[in-house]
C-alpha positions as CSV (number, residue, x, y, z in Angstrom):
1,X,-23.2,-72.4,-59.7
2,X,-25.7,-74.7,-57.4
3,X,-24.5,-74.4,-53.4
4,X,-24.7,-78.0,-52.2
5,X,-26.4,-77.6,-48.6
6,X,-24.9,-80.5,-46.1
7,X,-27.1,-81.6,-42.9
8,X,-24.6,-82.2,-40.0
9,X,-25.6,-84.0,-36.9
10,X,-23.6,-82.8,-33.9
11,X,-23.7,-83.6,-30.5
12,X,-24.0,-80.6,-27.7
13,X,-23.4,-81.1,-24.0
14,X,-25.6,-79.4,-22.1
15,X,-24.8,-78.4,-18.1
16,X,-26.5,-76.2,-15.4
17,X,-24.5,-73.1,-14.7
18,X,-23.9,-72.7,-11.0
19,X,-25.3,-69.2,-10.6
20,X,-28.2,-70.5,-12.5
21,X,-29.3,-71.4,-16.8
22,X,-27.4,-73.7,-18.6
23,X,-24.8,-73.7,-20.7
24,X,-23.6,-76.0,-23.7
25,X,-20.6,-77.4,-25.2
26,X,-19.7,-79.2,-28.6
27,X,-17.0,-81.5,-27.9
28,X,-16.0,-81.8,-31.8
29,X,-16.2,-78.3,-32.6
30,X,-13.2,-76.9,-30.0
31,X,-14.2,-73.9,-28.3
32,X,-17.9,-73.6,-29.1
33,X,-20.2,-73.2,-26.8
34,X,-22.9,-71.0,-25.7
35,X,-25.0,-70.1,-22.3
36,X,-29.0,-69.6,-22.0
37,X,-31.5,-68.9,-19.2
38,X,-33.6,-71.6,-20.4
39,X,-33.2,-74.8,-22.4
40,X,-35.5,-73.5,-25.4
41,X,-33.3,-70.4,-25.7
42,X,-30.4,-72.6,-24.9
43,X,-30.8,-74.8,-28.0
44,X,-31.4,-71.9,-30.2
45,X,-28.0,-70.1,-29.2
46,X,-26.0,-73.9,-29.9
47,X,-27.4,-74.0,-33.0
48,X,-26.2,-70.5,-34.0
49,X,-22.8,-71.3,-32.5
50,X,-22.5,-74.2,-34.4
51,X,-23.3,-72.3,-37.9
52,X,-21.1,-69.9,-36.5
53,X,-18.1,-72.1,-35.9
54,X,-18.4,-73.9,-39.3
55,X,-18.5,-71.2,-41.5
56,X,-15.3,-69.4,-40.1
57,X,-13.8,-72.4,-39.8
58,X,-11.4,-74.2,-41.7
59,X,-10.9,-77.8,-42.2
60,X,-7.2,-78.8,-41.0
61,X,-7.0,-82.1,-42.3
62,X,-8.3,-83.5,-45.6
63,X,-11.9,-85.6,-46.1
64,X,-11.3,-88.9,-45.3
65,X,-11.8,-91.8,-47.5
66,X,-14.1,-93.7,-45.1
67,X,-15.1,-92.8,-41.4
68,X,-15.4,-95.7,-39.2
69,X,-16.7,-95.5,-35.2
70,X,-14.5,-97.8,-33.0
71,X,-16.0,-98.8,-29.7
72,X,-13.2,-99.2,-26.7
């Protein structure tokens, strides 16, 4: 059996924590976010989360047909 590897682009929201570092969010992944000192260690800990969340993770709805982006 071959694993099929899938690149996914995600985007991360990134915002200074008030008692000081950052911390980030992944709008389209619910509940995934992370926290960091500094923005290097900051985007290593997203990533992790994000490879986290997806492989625990199961897919609610079924794979669309087509994906469209719809500007409002």
């Amino acid at each position: 059996m071959v694993a099929i590897l899938r690149c996914v682009t995600l985007k991360a929201l990134i915002h200074r924590a008030d008692e000081g570092g950052f911390w980030a969010e992944v709008p389209a992944l619910p509940g995934c976010v992370t926290q960091a000192e500094t923005l290097e260690e900051l985007r290593a800990n997203i990533r992790e989360a994000i490879q986290g969340w997806l492989a625990v993770e199961e897919p609610t709805q079924a794979e669309a047909d087509q994906v469209i982006e719809v500007a409002v």
